[in-house]
C-alpha positions as a printed NumPy array, in Angstrom:
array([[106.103, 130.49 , 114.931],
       [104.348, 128.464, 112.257],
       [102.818, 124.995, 113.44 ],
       [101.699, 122.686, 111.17 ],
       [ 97.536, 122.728, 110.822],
       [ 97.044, 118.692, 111.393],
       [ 98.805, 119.605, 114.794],
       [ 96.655, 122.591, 115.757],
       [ 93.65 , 120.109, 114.847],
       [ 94.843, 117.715, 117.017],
       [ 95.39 , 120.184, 119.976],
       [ 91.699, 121.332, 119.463],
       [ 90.188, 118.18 , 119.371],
       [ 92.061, 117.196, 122.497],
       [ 91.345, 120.584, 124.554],
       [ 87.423, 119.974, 123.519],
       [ 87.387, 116.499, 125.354],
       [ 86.915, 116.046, 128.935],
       [ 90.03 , 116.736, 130.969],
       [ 89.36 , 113.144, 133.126],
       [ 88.462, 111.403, 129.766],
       [ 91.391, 112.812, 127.784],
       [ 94.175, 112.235, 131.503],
       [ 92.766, 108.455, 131.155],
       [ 93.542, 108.309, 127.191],
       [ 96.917, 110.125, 127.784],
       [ 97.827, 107.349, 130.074],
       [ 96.595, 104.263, 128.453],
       [ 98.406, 105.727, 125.222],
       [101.5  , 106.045, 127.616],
       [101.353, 102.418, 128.724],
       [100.959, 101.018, 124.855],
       [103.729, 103.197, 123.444],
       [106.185, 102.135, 126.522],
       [104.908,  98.62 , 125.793],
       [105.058,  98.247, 121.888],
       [103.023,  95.   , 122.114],
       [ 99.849,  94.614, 120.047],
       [101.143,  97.321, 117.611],
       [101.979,  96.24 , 114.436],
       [105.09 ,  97.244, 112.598],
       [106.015,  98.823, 116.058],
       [109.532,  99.915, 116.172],
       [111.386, 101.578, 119.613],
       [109.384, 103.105, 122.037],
       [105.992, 101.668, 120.17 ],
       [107.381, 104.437, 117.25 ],
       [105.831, 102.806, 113.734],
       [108.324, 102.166, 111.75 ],
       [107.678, 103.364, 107.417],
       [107.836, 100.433, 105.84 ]])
């Protein structure tokens, strides 16, 4: 299976931080998405919309 290399980036960078830091960044990231305010151009779910 071929995954795209921006992805396997990400997953590195994430895996390298803290596991408390990156639980607490998960969540808040959670709470914003599920929220959609303060996000510009936010369409459902907090998803940007192209535009």
């Amino acid at each position: 299976m071929h995954y795209p290399c921006n992805c396997l980036k990400e997953v590195i960078k994430l895996r390298k931080q803290d596991k408390n830091e990156r639980e607490k960044r998960e969540s808040l990231l959670d709470l914003y998405m599920r929220d959609g305010h303060g996000i510009a151009g936010a369409g459902e779910g907090g998803v940007m919309q192209a535009g």
